[in-house]
N, C-alpha and C positions, 0 to 999 in steps of 0.2 A: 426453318433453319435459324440457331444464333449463331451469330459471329460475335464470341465475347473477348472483349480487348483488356488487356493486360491491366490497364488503369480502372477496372471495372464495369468502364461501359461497357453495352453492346446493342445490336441490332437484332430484331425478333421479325422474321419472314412473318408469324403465323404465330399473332397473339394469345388466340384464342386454343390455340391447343393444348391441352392439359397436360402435355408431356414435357411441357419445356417448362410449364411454369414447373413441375418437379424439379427442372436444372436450377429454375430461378432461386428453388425455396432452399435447396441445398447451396447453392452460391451463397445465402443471405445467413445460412447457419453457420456456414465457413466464415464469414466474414466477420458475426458476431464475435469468434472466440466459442462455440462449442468445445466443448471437449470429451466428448464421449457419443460414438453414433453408433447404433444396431445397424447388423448386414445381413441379409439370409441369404442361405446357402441356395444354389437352384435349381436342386432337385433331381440334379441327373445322375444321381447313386443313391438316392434316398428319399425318405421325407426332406425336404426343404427346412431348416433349422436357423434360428437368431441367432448370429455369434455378433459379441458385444467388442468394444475397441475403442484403444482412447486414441485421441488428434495425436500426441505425442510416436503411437505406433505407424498411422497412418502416412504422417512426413518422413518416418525411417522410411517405410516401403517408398514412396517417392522421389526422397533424393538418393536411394540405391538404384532406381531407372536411370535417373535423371544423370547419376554419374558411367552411367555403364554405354546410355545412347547420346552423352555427350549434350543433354537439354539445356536449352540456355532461353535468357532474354530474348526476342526477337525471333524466337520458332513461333510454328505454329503447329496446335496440337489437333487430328481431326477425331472428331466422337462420334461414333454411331454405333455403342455398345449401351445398353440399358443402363443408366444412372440407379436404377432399383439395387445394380448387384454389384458386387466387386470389379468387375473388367470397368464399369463403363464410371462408376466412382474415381475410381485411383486416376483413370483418364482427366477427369477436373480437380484432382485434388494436386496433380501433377502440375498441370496449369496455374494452379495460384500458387505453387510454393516456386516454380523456378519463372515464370513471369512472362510464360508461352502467352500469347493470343490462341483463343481456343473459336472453330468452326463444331456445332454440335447440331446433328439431325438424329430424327427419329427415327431407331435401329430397326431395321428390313434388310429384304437380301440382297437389293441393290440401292448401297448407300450414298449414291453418286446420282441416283435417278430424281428428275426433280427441283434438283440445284445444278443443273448443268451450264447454265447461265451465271451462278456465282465460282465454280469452280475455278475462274481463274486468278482470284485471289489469292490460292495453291499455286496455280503456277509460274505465278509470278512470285513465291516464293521458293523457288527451287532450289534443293539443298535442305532447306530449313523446316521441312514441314517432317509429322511421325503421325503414323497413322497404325491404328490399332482395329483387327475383324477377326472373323471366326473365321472358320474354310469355308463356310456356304459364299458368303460375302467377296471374298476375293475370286472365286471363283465363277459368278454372276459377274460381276466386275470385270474379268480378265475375257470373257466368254460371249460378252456382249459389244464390246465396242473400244474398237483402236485408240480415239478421244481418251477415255476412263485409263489408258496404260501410261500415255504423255503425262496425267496427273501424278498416277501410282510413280512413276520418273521421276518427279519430286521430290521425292522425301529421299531423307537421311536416313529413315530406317521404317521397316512395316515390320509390325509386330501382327501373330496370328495364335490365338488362344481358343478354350474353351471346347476343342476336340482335337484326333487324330486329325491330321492334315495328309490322305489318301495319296498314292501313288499319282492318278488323274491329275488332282490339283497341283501337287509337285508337279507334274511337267509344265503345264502352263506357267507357274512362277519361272521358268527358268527364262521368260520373255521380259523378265523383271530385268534390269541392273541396278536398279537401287537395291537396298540388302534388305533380305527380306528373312524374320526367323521366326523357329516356331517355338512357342512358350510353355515351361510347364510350372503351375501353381495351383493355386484354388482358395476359395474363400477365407481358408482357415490359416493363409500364409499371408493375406491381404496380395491378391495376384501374384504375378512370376515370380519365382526364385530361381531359373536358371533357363539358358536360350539353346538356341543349335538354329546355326546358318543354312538356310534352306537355297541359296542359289548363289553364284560364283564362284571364285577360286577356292574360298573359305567354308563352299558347303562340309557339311558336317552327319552321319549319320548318329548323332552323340549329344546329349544336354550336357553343356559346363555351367556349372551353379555358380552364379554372381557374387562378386567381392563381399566376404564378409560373412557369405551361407555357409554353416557346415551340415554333410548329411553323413550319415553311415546306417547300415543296414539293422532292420531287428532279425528275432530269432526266426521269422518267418519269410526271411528275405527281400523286406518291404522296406521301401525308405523309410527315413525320418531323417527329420528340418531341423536346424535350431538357425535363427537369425534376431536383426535388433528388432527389426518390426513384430518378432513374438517374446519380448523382454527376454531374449537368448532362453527359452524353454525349449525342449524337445517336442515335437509333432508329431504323432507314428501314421503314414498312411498307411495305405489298402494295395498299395502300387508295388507290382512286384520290378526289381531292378537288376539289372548287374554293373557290377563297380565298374567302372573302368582305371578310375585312379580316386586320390579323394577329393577330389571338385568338379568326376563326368561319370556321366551313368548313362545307361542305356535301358528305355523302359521298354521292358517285358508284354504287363497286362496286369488287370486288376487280378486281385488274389480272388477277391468276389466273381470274377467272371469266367474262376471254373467250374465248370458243372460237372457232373456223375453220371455216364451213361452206359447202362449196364456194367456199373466197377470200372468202366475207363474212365477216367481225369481228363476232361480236354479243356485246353485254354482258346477260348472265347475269338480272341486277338488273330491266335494262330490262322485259324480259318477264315478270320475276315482277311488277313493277309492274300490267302490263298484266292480269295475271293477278290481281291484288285488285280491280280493279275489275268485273272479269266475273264473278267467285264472286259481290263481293258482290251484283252486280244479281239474281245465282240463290238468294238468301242463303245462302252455303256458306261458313261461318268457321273451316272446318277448315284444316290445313296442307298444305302442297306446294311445289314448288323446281323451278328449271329448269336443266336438265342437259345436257353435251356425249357423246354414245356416239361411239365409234366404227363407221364407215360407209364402207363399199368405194368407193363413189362419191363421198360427200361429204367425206371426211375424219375430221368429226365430224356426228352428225345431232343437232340438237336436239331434247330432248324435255322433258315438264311430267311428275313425278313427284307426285301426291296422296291425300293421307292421308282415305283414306274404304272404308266397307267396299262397296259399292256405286256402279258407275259414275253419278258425277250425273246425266250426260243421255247422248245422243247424241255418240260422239265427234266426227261431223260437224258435230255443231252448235254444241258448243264450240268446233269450227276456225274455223266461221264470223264467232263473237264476236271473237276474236281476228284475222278477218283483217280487223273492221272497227277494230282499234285498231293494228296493228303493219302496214310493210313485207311482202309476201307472204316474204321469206329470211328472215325472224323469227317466222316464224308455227310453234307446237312442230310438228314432224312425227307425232310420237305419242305420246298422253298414256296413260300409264301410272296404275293404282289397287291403292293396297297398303291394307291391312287397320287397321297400325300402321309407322312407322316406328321404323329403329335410330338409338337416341340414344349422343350419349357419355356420360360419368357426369357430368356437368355440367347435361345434360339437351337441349344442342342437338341439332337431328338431326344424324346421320351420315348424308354424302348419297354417302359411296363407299360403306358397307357399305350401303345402303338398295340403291343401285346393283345392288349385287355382287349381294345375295344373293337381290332380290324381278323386277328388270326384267333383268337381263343372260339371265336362265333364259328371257325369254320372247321375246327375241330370233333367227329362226333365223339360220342361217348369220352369226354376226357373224364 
């Protein structure tokens, strides 16, 4: 663990790990006056790609958190997202522009494991702390130990990025009263550009885009961004939306994650929806994805990829839940159980490599 302090010092648990000195070296570039750092994208739509960015773009994204979760002097900010990528950078670049004391360990799924012993330097600051995870994280977290919720009780606000945040995980945040939202941005926005309150009075099923974001829809009914942190230029993604007004949208599913299955269009989303609510009636809060193979007949064949080391039931009988909630051309043709899934270094799964290297082998003749 560092505890790095506002005045620049700090305290290094564990010298010798290479991970921190990565925090160090990026502290030391900051500090110099850099002005222009490479980010790469993490791969979990694509190849992984360098997008370049000057310091001046990087403190717009900053003091637009910084104004919207109210950061100040005398917070503290916690890291346990990968300083390699966008979520776990902005996390210290947040820190030196508004003059948090920052707590930074090395991103696992349970980020609290380990320093349980320094944790209460959090809770001793209650109120003031902001704390940033993916769902795998919060959910390890919430799942494992009453201790770990007292902490998450401290902050002013938890932020949760970097995938869907599943029906499962929603319930458990609702043991949250701190306010807890879910994020959506991405590398090429320099993180969030817009929240939705995931627990209290203020829950929300709706992203409101941040002071100063404007989006509006392309021909393909995909967002696009313009903010200062992208010199107010337009962004088009891949994310399909519907307006709600012009500052809330409601996400759909990637435009990429529909497949073609014998001439039907199914979205990708849709079915994993379908598929949180059948785990949870079997309570299985584990993870899984729904995927396009390719198929000599169909074109593509849909299938449900899930993160278990043992099949839950029946795969007939999982068909059958599902053909009471989807279309019979929507229903997965074969659901597939892998042990562990491949993640990127970010932590999302990789659902080509999950593909490639666990279900494609047990497919014959593809």
């Amino acid at each position: 663990m560092i505890f790095l302090e506002k005045d620049g010092t700090y305290i290094n648990t564990d010298p010798s790990n290479h991970y921190y000195e990565k925090v160090l070296k990026f502290k030391d570039a900051w500090d110099s006056g850099q002005q222009e750092f490479i980010i790469h994208t993490s791969g979990s739509t694509g190849t992984p790609k360098p997008v370049r960015f000057s310091r001046e773009q990087l403190v717009a994204s900053a003091r637009l958190t910084a104004s919207t979760f109210n950061l100040k002097n005398g917070d503290t900010a916690f890291c346990c997202l990968s300083v390699d990528y966008i979520a776990g950078m902005m996390m210290l670049v947040r820190a030196f522009e508004t003059g948090m004391d920052m707590m930074i360990v090395e991103p696992g799924s349970n980020p609290f494991k380990g320093i349980e012993k320094h944790l209460y330097l959090l809770n001793a600051n209650r109120g003031k702390n902001f704390f940033a995870f993916v769902p795998l994280q919060i959910q390890t977290l919430l799942g494992e130990s009453e201790l770990y919720l007292e902490t998450l009780n401290s902050a002013k606000g938890i932020i949760i990025g970097g995938a869907a945040v599943n029906d499962s995980v929603l319930s458990q945040i609702q043991k949250v009263y701190a306010p807890v939202y879910a994020t959506y941005g991405m590398t090429e926005t320099l993180s969030h550009i817009a929240i939705k309150r995931l627990n209290g009075a203020d829950m929300k099923d709706f992203f409101r885009v941040l002071e100063g974001v404007e989006i509006a829809k392309d021909e393909r009914e995909c967002l696009m961004i313009k903010s200062d942190a992208n010199n107010r230029q337009w962004i088009v993604t891949n994310d399909l939306v519907e307006m709600i007004d012009e500052r809330s949208f409601r996400l759909i599913g990637r435009i990429d994650n529909i497949i073609n299955s014998g001439g039907v269009k199914i979205q990708l989303e849709k079915i994993e929806q379908a598929g949180e609510e059948i785990f949870r009636k079997i309570n299985f809060s584990g993870r899984f994805f729904a995927y396009g193979v390719t198929d000599k007949t169909l074109g593509q064949k849909l299938i449900l990829v899930v993160e278990s080391k043992m099949p839950l039931s029946d795969g007939n009988e999982l068909g059958l839940r599902f053909s009471e909630k989807l279309p019979k051309f929507e229903i997965p043709k074969e659901i597939f159980f892998v042990e562990k899934m491949i993640e990127t270094p970010t932590g999302k799964i990789d659902k080509i490599k999950t593909v490639n290297v666990y279900v494609l082998p047990q497919i014959p003749n593809l």
